[in-house]
N, C-alpha and C positions, 0 to 999 in steps of 0.2 A: 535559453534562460528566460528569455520573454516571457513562452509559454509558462513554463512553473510559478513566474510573479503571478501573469494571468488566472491559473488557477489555483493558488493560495490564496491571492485576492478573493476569489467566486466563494474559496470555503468559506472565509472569516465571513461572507456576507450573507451565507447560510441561514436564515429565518425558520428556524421551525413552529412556526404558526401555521393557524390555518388549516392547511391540508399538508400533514405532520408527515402521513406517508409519501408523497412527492419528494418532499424534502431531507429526508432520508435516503429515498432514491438517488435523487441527485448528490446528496453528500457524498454518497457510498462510493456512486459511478466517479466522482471527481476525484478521490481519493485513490481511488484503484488507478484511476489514470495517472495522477502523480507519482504513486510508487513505483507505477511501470515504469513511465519516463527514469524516474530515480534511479531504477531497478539498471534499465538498460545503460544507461550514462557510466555508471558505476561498475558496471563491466566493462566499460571500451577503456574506462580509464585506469582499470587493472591491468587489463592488458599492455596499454601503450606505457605505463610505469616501469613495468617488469622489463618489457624490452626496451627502456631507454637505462634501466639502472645494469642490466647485462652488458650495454654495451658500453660501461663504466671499465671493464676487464682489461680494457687496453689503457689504460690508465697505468704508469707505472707506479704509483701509489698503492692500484688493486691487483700488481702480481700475487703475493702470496694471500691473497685473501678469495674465499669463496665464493664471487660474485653473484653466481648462480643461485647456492642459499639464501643472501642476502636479499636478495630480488624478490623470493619467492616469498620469505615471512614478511617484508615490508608490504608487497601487494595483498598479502592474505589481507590486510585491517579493509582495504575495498572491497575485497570479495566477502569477507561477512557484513561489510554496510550494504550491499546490496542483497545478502539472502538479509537482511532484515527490514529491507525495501519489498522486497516478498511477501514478507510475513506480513507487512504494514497492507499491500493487497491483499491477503487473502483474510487479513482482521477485519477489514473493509467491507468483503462481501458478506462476512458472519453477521456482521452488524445488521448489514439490509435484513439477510433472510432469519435475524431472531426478532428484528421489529418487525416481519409479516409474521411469523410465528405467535407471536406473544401476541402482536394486537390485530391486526386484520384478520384475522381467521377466529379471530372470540368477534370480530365486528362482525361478520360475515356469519357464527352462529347466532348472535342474537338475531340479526335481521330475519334469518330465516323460522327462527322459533318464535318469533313476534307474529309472524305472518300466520302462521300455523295454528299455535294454542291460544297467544295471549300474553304466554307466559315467558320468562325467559328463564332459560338456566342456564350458569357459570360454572364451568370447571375449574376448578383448580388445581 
């Protein structure tokens, strides 16, 4: 848990000044690295759920009841917090690579057409 304070703390302190693409970078990477964490935690904890609520069956309260079902839709709610620990990485990396998209690569054409004509030209 340390680790995730750790780097929730690093996001919140996140400055995008400056050198905008660095920090982007780094937001992206710290993010994706959170959701991993998230992502994996979140499995183990599916898992060790389901088989402690299975081994509720001997229970004689859970004779006539399903335990097996039981287990299985209560653990789904972690297994889709963690595919949406996924998603939250993989939104992560979209992020970095539409801010090189959209701006480093129109920086990288000016510079180069500055060099050249004079002139610059924007796409849109």
């Amino acid at each position: 848990m340390a680790s995730a304070e750790r780097i929730i703390i690093q996001l919140g302190e996140t400055a995008f000044r400056g050198q905008v693409g660095r920090a982007v970078a780094t937001y992206a990477r710290d993010t994706q690295t959170l959701a991993h964490d998230m992502a994996a935690e979140l499995d183990v904890a599916a898992e060790r759920a389901q088989a402690a609520m299975w081994k509720l069956r001997k229970l004689p309260e859970m004779r006539r009841v399903d335990v097996w079902v039981r287990a299985r839709m209560v653990s789904r709610h972690l297994r889709r917090a963690r595919a949406l620990c996924q998603g939250i990485s993989a939104e992560a990396v979209r992020f970095n690579v539409a801010y090189r998209r959209e701006f480093l690569d129109l920086e990288e054409a000016v510079r180069r057409r500055s060099r050249r004509s004079g002139e610059i030209e924007v796409r849109l």
